[in-house]
KEKE-3310 file (N, C-alpha, C; in steps of 0.2 Angstrom, whole numbers, plus 5000, padded with zeros to 4 digits):
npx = (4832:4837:4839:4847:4858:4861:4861:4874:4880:4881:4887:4898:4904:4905:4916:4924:4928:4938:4946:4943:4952:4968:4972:4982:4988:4999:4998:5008:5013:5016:5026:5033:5041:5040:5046:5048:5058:5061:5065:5071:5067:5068:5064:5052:5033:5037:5027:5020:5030:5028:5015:5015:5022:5013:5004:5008:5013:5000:4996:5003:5014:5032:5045:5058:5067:5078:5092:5094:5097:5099:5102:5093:5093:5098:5088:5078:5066:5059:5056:5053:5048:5039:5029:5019:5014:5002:4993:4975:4963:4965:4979:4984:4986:4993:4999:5007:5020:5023:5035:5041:5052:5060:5072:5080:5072:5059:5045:5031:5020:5012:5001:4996:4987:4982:4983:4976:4966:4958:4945:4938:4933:4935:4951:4953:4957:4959:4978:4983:4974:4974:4986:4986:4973:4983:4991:4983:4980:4992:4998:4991:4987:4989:5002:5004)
npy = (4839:4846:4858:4857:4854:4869:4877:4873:4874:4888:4893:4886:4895:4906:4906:4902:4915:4919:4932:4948:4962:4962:4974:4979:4990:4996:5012:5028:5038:5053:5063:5071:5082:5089:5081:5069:5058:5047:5033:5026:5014:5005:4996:4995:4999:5015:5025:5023:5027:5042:5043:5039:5050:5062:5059:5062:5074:5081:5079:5088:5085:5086:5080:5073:5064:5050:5042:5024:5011:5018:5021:5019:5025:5039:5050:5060:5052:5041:5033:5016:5006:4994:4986:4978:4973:4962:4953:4952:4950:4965:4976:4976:4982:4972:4969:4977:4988:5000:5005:5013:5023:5032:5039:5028:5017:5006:5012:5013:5004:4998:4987:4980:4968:4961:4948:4936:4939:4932:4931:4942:4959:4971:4972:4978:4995:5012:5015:5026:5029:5019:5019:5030:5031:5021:5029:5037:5032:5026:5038:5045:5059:5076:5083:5098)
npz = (4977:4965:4972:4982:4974:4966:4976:4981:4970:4968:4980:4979:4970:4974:4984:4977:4970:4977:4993:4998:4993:5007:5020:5031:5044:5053:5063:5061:5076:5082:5075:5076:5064:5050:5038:5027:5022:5007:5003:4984:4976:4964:4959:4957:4949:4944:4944:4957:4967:4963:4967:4980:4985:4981:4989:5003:5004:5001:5013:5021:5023:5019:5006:5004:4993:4991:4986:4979:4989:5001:5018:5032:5041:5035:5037:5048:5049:5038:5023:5016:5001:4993:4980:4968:4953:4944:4930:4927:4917:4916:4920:4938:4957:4965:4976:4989:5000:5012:5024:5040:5048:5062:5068:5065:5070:5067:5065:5059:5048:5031:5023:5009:5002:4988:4980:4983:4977:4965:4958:4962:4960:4966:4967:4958:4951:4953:4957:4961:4970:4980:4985:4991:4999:5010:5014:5020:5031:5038:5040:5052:5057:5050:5045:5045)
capx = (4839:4840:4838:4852:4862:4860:4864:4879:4886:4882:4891:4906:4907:4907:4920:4932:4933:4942:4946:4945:4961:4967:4975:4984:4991:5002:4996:5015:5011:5018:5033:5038:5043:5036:5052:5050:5063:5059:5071:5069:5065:5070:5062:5044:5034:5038:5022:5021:5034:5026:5008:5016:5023:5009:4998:5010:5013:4993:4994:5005:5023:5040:5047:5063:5070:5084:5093:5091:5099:5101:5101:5087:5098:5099:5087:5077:5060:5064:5052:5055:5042:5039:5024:5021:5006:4999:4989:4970:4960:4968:4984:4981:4993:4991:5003:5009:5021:5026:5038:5042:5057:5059:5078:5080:5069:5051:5037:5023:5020:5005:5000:4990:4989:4976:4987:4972:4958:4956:4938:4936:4934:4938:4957:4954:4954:4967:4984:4983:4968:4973:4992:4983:4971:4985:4995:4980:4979:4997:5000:4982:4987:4992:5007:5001)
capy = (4838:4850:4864:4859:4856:4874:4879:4869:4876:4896:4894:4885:4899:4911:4904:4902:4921:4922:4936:4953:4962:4963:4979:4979:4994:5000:5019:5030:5044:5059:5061:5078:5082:5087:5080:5061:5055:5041:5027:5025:5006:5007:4989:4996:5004:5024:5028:5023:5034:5046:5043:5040:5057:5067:5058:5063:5083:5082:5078:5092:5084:5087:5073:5071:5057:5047:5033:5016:5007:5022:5019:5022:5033:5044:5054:5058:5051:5039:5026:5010:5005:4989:4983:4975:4973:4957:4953:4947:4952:4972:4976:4980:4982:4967:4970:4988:4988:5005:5003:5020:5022:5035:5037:5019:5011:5006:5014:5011:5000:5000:4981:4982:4962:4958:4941:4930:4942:4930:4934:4948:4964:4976:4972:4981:5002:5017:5012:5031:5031:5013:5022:5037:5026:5017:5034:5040:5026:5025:5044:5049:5066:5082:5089:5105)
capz = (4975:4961:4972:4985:4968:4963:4982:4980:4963:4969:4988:4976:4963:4976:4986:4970:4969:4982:4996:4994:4995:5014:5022:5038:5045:5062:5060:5064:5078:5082:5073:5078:5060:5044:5032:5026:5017:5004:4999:4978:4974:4955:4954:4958:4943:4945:4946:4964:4969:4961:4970:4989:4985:4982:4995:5010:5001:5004:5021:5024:5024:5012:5004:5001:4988:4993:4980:4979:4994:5005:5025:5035:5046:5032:5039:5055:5048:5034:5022:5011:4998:4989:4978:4962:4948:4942:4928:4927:4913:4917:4926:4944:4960:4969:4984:4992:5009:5016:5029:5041:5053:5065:5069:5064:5073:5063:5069:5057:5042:5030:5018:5003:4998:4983:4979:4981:4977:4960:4952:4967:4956:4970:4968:4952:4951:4951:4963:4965:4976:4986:4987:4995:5007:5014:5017:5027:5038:5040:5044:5053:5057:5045:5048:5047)
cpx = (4842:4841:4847:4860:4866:4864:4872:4885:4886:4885:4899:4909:4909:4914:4926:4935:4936:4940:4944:4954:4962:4973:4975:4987:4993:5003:5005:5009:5017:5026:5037:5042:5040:5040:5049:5052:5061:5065:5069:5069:5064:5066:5055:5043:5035:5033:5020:5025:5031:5017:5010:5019:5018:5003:5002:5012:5005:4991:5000:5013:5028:5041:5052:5066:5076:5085:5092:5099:5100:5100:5095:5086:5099:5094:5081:5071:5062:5059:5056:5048:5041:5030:5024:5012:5006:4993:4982:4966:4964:4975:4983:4989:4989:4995:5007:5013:5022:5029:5040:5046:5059:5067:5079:5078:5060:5048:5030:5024:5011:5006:4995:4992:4981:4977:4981:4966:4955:4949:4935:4936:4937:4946:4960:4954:4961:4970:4984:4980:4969:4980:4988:4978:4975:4992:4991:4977:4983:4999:4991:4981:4989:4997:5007:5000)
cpy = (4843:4856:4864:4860:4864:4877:4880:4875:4885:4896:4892:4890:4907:4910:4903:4910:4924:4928:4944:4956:4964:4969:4979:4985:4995:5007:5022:5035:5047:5059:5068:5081:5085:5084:5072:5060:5046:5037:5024:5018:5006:5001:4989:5000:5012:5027:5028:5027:5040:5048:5046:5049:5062:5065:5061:5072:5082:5082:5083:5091:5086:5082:5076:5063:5054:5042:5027:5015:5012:5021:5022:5025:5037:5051:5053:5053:5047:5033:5021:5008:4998:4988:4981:4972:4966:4958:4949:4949:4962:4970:4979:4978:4976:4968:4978:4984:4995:5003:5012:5019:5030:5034:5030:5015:5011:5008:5013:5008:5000:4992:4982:4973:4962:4950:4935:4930:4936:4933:4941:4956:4973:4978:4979:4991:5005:5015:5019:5031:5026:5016:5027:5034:5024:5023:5039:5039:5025:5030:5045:5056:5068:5083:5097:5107)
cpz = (4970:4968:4978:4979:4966:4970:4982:4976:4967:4975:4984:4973:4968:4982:4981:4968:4973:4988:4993:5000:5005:5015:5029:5038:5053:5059:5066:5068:5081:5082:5073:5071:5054:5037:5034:5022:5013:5002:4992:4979:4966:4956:4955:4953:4946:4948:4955:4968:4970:4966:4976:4988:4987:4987:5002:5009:5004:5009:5024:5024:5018:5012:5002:4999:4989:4989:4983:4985:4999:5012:5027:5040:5041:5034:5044:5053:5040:5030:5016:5009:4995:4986:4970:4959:4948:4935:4927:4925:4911:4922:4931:4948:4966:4974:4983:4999:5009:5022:5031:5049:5055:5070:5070:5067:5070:5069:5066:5050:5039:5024:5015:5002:4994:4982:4977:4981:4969:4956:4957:4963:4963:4970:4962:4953:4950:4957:4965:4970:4981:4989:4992:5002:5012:5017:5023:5032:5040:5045:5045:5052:5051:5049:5048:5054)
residu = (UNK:UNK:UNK:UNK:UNK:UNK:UNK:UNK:UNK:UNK:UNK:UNK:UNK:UNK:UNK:UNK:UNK:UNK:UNK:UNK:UNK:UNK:UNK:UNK:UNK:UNK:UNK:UNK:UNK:UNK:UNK:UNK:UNK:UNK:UNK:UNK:UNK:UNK:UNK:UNK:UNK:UNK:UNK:UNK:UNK:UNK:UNK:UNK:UNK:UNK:UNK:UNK:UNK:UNK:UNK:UNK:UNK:UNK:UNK:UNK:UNK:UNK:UNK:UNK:UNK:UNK:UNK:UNK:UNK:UNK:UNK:UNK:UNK:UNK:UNK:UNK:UNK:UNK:UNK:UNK:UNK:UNK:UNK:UNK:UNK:UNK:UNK:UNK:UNK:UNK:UNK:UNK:UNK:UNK:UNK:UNK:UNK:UNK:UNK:UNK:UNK:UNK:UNK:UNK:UNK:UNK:UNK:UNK:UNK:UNK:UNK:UNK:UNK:UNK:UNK:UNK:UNK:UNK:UNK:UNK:UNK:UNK:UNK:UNK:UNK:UNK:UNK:UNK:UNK:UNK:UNK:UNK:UNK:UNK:UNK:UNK:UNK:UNK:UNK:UNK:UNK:UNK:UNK:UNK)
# end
């Protein structure tokens, strides 16, 4: 009895820490281009802006910066960003979307969800390097 007991409590405790974080991605291809235009999201921290930037200069592209609500016909090749931290002992980035449009019609999106990683420590690390993952899964190619 004790030992199903014991069974019992370690199947529940790992069950209570949840998922780990899930990431889906539609990878965009050939985009005939190396310019992506970003649309600002003032209500996401900075620093995100500032990551997806230098993750897509890495892979070869330009970025140009477009204000907060700018159309997605502003240019040929065009993204929207949204994500947002949480805190659970440290602050981490619990959700990421990339969304990428291609003469205004979406062509590839990237999801970053931690939301219900609870005691999962993987949700944990720098946003830089899960921002830059979900940019090299997004866009496969270099633009080079």
């Amino acid at each position: 009895m004790l030992r199903i007991s014991a069974v019992l409590a370690i199947v529940l405790s790992l069950t209570a820490c949840g998922g780990v974080p899930r990431v889906t991605i539609k990878p965009v291809t050939a985009l005939q281009t190396r310019e992506i235009c970003i649309v600002n999201n003032p209500a996401v921290k900075p620093g995100f802006l500032e990551s997806y930037k230098r993750a897509l200069v890495a892979k070869g592209y330009t970025v140009k910066q477009l204000e907060a609500n700018s159309d997605v016909s502003a240019c040929r090749v065009t993204t929207v960003y949204s994500a947002n931290w949480k805190w659970d002992v440290a602050l981490y980035m619990s959700y990421a979307q990339i969304t990428v449009f291609r003469d205004n019609v979406e062509v590839g999106n990237a999801n970053y969800d931690a939301r219900r990683g609870r005691g999962n420590m993987s949700k944990f690390g720098e946003a830089d390097t899960k921002i830059a993952d979900l940019v090299n899964q997004l866009f496969p190619g270099n633009a080079r």
